[in-house]
ZALO-890319 format. One line per 5 residues: number of its first residue (from 0); for each residue x, y, z of N, C-alpha, C, O. Coordinates in pm, whole numbers, plus 50000, padded with zeros to 5 digits. Example, Ala and Ser with C-alpha at 12.3 -4.5 7.8 and 13.67 -1.06 7.14 Angstrom:
2
0 = 51319:49431:50780:51230:49550:50780:51320:49670:50780:51424:49668:50846 | 51285:49775:50708:51367:49894:50714:51290:50003:50787:51341:50114:50804
//
This chain:
69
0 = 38657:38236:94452:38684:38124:94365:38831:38086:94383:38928:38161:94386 | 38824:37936:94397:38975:37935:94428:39065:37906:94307:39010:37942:94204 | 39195:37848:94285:39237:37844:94162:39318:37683:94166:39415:37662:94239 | 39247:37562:94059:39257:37468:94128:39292:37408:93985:39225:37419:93883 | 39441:37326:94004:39535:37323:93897:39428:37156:93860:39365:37109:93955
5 = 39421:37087:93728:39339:36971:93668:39510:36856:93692:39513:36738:93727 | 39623:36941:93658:39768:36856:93632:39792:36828:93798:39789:36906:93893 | 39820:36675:93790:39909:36587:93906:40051:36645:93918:40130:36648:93824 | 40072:36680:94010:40213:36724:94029:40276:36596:94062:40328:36589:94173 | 40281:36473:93971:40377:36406:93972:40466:36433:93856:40416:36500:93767
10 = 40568:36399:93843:40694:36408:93740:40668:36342:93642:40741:36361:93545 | 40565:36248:93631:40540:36159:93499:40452:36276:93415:40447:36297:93294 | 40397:36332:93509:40305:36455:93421:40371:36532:93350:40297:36570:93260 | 40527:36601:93336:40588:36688:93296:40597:36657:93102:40655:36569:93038 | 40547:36726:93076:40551:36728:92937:40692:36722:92869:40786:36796:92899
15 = 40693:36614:92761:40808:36592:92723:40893:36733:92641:41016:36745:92635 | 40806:36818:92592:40863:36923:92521:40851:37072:92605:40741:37074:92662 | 40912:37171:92625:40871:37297:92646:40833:37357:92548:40884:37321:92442 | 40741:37458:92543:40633:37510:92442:40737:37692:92467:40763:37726:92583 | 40766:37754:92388:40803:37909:92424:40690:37973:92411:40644:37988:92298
20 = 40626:38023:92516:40491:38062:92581:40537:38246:92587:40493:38324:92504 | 40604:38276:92668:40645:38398:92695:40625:38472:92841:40634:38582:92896 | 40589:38320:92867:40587:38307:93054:40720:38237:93109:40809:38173:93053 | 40698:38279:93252:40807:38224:93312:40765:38151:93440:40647:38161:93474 | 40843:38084:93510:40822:38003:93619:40673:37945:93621:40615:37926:93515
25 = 40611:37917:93747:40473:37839:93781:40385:37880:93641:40325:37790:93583 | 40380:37967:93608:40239:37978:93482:40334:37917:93365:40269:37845:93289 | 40471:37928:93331:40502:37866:93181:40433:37745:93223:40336:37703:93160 | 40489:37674:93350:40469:37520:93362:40359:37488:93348:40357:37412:93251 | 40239:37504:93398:40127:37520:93401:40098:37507:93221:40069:37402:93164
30 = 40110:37613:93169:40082:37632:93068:40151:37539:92934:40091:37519:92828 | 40250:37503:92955:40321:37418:92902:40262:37264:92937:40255:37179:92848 | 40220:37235:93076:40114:37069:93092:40019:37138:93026:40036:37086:92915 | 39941:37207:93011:39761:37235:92931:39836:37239:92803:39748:37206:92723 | 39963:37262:92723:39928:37233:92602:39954:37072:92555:39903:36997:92472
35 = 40023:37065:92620:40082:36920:92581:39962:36786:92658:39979:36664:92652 | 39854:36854:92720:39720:36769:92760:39655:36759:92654:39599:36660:92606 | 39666:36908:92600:39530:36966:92449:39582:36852:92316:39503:36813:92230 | 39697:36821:92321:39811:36767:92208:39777:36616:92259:39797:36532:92173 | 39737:36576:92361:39720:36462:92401:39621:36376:92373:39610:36259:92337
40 = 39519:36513:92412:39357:36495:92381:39359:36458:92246:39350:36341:92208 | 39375:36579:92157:39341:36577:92005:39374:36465:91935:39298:36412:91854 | 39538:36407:91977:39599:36239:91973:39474:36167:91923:39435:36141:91808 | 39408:36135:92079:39373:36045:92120:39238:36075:92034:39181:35972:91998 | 39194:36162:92006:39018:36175:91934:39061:36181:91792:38986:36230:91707
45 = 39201:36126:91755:39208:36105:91615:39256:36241:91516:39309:36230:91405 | 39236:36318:91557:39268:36443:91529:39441:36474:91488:39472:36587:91524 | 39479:36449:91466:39627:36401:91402:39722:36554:91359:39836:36587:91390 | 39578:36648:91247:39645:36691:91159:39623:36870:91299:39710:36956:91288 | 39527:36888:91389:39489:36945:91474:39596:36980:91599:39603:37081:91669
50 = 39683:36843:91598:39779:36785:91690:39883:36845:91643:39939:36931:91711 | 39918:36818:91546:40027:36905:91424:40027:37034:91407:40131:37092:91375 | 39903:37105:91429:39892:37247:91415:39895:37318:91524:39886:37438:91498 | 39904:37292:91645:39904:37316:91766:40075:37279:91794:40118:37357:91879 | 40141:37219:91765:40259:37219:91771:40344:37288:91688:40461:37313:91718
55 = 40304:37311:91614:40355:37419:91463:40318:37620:91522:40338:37726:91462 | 40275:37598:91623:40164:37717:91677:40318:37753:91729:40371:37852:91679 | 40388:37681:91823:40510:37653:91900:40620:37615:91859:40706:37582:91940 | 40651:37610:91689:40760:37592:91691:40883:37467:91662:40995:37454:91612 | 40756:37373:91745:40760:37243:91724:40769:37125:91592:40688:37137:91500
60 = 40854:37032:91588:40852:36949:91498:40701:36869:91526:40626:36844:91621 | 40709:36854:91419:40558:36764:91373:40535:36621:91433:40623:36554:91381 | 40468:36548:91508:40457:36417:91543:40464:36327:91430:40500:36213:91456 | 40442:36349:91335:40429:36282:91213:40424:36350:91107:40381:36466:91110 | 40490:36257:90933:40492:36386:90840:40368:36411:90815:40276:36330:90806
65 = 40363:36583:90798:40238:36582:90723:40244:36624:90573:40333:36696:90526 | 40110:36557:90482:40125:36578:90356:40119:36717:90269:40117:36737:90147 | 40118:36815:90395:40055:36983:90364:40231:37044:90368:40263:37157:90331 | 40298:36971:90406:40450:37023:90414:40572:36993:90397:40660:37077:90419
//
């Protein structure tokens, strides 16, 4: 089985935030585009407060306020 990355290695792909994963080099990166895809996804299917909790997982400021905080 081979190991076959879904992320474009173009530079527009690079996720605007780094996530502190506890990886380093090729797998943080990696891992850092799949979260900020998952954060993309959830966006986009409306999922708002899902989007927020997945960034809160990391550390991250909130995309928007939420009313739980």
């Amino acid at each position: 089985m081979s190991k076959v990355s879904s992320f474009d290695e173009d530079a527009a792909e690079i996720p605007p935030l780094k996530f502190e994963t506890g990886l380093e080099g090729r797998e943080a990166e990696l891992l850092n585009r799949f979260i900020w895809g998952r954060i993309m996804v959830l966006l986009e299917s409306g999922k708002e407060l899902e989007a927020n909790s997945l960034l809160e997982e990391f550390e991250q400021p909130t995309l928007w306020n939420d009313p739980l905080h």
